[in-house]
N, C-alpha and C positions, 0 to 999 in steps of 0.2 A: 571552540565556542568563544564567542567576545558578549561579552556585558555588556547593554547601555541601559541606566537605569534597573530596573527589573525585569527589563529585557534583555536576554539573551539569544544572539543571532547565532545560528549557521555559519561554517567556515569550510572553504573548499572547495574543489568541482568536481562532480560527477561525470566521470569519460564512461559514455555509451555510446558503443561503435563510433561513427564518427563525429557524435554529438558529445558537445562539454553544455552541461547543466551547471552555472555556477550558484552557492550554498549562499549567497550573501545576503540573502533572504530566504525565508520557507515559501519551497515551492508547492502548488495544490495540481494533486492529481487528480483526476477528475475519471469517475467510474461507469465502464459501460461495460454493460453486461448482456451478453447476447444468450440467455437463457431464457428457460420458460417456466423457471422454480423461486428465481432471487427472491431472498426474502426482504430486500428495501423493494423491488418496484415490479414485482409480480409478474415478469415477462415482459413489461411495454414495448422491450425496445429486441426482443427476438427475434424476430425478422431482421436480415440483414442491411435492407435501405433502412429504415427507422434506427438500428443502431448507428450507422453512419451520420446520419441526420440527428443525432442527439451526442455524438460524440464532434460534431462540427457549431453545435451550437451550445457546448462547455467549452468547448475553446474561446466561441467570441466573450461567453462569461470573463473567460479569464483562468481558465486550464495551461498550467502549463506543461501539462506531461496528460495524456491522458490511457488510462489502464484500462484493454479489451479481454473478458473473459468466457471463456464458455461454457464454463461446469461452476454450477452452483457449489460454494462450500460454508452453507447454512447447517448448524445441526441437525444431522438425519437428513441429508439431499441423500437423492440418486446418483450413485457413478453413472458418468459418461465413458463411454468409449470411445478410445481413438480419434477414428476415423468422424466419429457425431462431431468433436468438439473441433476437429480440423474443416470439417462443412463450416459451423457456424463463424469458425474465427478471424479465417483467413481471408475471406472479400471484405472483412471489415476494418480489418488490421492495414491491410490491402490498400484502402480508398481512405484510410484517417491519415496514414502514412504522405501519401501522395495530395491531400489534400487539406488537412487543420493547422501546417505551418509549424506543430509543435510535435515532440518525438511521443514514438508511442512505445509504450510497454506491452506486455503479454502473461496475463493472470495463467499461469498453468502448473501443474506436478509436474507433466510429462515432458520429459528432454525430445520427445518425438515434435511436439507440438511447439516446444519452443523454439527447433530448430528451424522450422518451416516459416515461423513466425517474423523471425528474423529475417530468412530469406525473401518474406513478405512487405520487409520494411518497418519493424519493429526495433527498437534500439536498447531496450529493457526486456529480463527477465526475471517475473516476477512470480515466483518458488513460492507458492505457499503448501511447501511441505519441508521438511525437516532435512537442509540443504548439507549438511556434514555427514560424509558419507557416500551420499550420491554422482558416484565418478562419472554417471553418463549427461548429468545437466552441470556439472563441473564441466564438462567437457566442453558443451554445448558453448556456453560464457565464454572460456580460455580460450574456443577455435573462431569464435565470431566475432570476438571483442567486447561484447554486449555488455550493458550496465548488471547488476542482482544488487532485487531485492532478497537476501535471507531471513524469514520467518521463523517467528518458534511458533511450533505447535505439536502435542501430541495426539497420535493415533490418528485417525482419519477423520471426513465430518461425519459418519457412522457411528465413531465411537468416541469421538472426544469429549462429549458431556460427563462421559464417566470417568473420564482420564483429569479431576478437581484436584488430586491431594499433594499439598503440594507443604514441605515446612518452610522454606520461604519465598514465596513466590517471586519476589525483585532476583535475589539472588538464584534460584534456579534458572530464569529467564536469561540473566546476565550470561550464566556461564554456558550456555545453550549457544547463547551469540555468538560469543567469545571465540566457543568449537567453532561454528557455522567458518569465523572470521580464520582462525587458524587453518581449518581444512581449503578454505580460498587460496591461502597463502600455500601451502603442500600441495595444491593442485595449478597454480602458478598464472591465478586469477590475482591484479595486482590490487591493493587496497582502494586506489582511488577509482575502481567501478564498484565497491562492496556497500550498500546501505543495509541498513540492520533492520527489524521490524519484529517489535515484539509480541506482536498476535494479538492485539486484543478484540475477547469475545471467541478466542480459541482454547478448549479444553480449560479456562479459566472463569468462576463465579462473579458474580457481581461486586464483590468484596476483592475479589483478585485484581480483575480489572480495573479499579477505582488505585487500588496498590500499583501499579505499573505503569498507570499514566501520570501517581506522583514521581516518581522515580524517571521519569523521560530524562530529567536535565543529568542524569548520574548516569543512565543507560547510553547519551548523546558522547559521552568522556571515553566511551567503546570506538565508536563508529559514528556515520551519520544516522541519523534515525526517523525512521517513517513510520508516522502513527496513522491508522486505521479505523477510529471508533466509529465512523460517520452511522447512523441512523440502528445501529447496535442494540440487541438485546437490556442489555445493561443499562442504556439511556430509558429505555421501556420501563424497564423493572422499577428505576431512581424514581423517571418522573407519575409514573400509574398509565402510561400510553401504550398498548398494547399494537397500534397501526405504525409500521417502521418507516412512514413518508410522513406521520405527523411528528418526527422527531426529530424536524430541522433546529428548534434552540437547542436541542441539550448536545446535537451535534458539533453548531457551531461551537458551543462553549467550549466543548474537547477539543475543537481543532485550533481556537483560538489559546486556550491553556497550555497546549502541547508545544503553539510556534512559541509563545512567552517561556517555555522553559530550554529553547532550541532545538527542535524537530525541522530536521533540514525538507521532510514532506509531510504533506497531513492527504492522505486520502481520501476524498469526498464525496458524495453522489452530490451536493446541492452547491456549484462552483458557486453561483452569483453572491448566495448567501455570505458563504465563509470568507472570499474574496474583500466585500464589504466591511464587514466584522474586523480581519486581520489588518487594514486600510487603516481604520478609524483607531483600533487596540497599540499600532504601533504609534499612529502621533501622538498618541496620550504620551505613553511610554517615553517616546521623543521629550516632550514638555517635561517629562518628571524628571528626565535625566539631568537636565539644562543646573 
C-alpha cells in the first residue's frame, strides 16, 4: 500500500489468465447477477439478453472488472444446482467476455461452474465459499491461471445468520484469510492472482461488519483486498431503509471508505454512482496531500 495524504492507494497487479489488472488505483467491479432471488435487484436482469445488456452498460459506467453470478447468496436463498446455474451463466459470461472490453469474473462455489466459466471467457474466480481446503477449485485456478477472489464466510447462505459468534471478529477474519492465502500457496496458486475478500454481510452482524470494514487498511497488509458492502443489509439496518436499491449513499460511502483505506476492488451494483464519488474523494485527498 502507498499513502498519499489520507489516502492510501493499492499496490500491484493482478494476473488473471491473460489479463494483468494493475492495483494503482481501486478498481470497481461492477455486479450482475443472472438470478431471479438477488436481494439488491429482485431478478431484473435474469434473463440472459438483459443481463448482458446491464453488464455492457456498467462497463460504459466505468466497470472495470465486471462479476456474473448465478445463484443467489442472500441469507436463506435457495440452492441452485449445477446444471441451472451453468444455463444461466455461461451465454452471459460468454457475450461480456467477447464484448464489454473489460475481464470478467465468475460468482460461483462450484469448481464445476468455474471451470466452464473460464473456458467461457471469464479470467476471475470468484469463491465465495470458504477457499482453504477446496482442492478441486484450487485446482481449477492453478490449471487455468485465473485471478481468485478468496472469501470468508461461514456455513452456507442457509445457515450463516447463525453462524454471528465471533470473539474477535478482525482477527478471526484475518486468519481465515491468511489460511485461504497459505493453502494458495500449498496448492501452487502464485500470490500475485490471490485477492482477499473478507465477506462482508456474510455470517457477520451489523456491528461485525461495521468492524471489518474499519480494519480494511490492516486486512489490505495480508493481501490485496476486495470489499463487498454495496446495497447490504447492514447499510439498511444503519440507515432505517429496508428497499436494497434505495441504498445507493450508504453504499457508496463503503465503497468510497474502503478505497481511502486501500481496497485494491470495491464491488458494486451502482458503477456510475461509486465511479463519481471515488473521482471526486481522491482529488480532495490529492489537494490535502500537497
Amino acid at each position: 500500500m502507498q499513502a498519499r495524504g489520507k489516502w492510501v492507494e493499492p499496490v500491484g497487479v493482478w494476473l488473471c489468465c491473460d489479463r494483468r489488472i494493475p492495483f494503482e488505483t481501486t478498481r470497481i467491479m461492477g455486479v450482475v447477477n443472472v438470478t431471479p432471488d438477488s436481494f439488491s435487484d429482485g431478478g431484473k436482469w435474469f434473463d440472459a439478453d438483459a443481463a448482458v445488456a446491464h453488464g455492457l452498460s456498467l462497463a460504459k459506467e466505468g466497470a472495470d472488472i465486471l462479476d456474473v453470478g448465478g445463484e443467489s447468496t442472500r441469507p436463506g436463498a435457495a440452492e441452485v444446482d449445477e446444471a441451472e446455474e451453468l444455463r444461466r451463466v455461461l451465454p452471459v459470461v460468454r457475450a461480456l467476455a467477447s464484448r464489454s472490453g473489460v475481464p470478467v469474473s465468475i460468482d460461483t462455489r462450484r469448481p464445476g461452474v468455474a471451470r466452464a466459466a473460464v473456458a467461457a471467457g471469464a479470467c476471475i474466480v470468484n469463491d465465495v465459499m470458504p477457499f482453504a481446503g477446496d482442492a478441486a477449485m484450487a485446482a481449477v485456478v492453478r490449471e487455468t491461471g485465473a485471478g481468485l477472489v478468496a472469501m470468508h464466510m461461514r456455513g452456507t447462505p442457509q445457515s450463516m445468520a447463525q453462524m454471528t459468534e465471533y470473539g474477535d471478529v478482525v482477527a478471526e477474519v484475518e486468519a481465515v484469510l491468511r489460511a485461504a492465502l497459505d493453502y494458495a500457496a500449498q496448492q501452487g496458486i502464485p500470490a500475485a492472482r490471490v485477492v482477499v475478500d473478507p465477506g462482508i454481510g456474510f455470517a457477520k452482524t451489523t456491528a461485525q461488519n461495521l468492524a471489518v470494514l474499519a480494519a480494511v487498511g490492516r486486512l489490505a497488509r495480508l493481501a490485496p483486498v476486495l470489499v463487498g458492502a454495496s446495497r447490504k443489509r447492514f447499510i439498511g439496518e444503519l440507515c432505517g431503509e429496508p428497499l436494497a436499491e434505495a441504498r445507493v449513499g450508504g453504499s457508496v460511502a463503503a465503497a468510497v471508505w474502503s478505497a481511502r483505506c486501500g481496497a485494491a476492488v470495491v464491488r458494486v451494483h451502482d458503477v456510475g454512482a461509486t465511479r463519481q464519488a471515488l473521482t471526486v474523494a481522491k482529488a480532495l485527498a490529492d489537494i490535502e496531500s500537497v
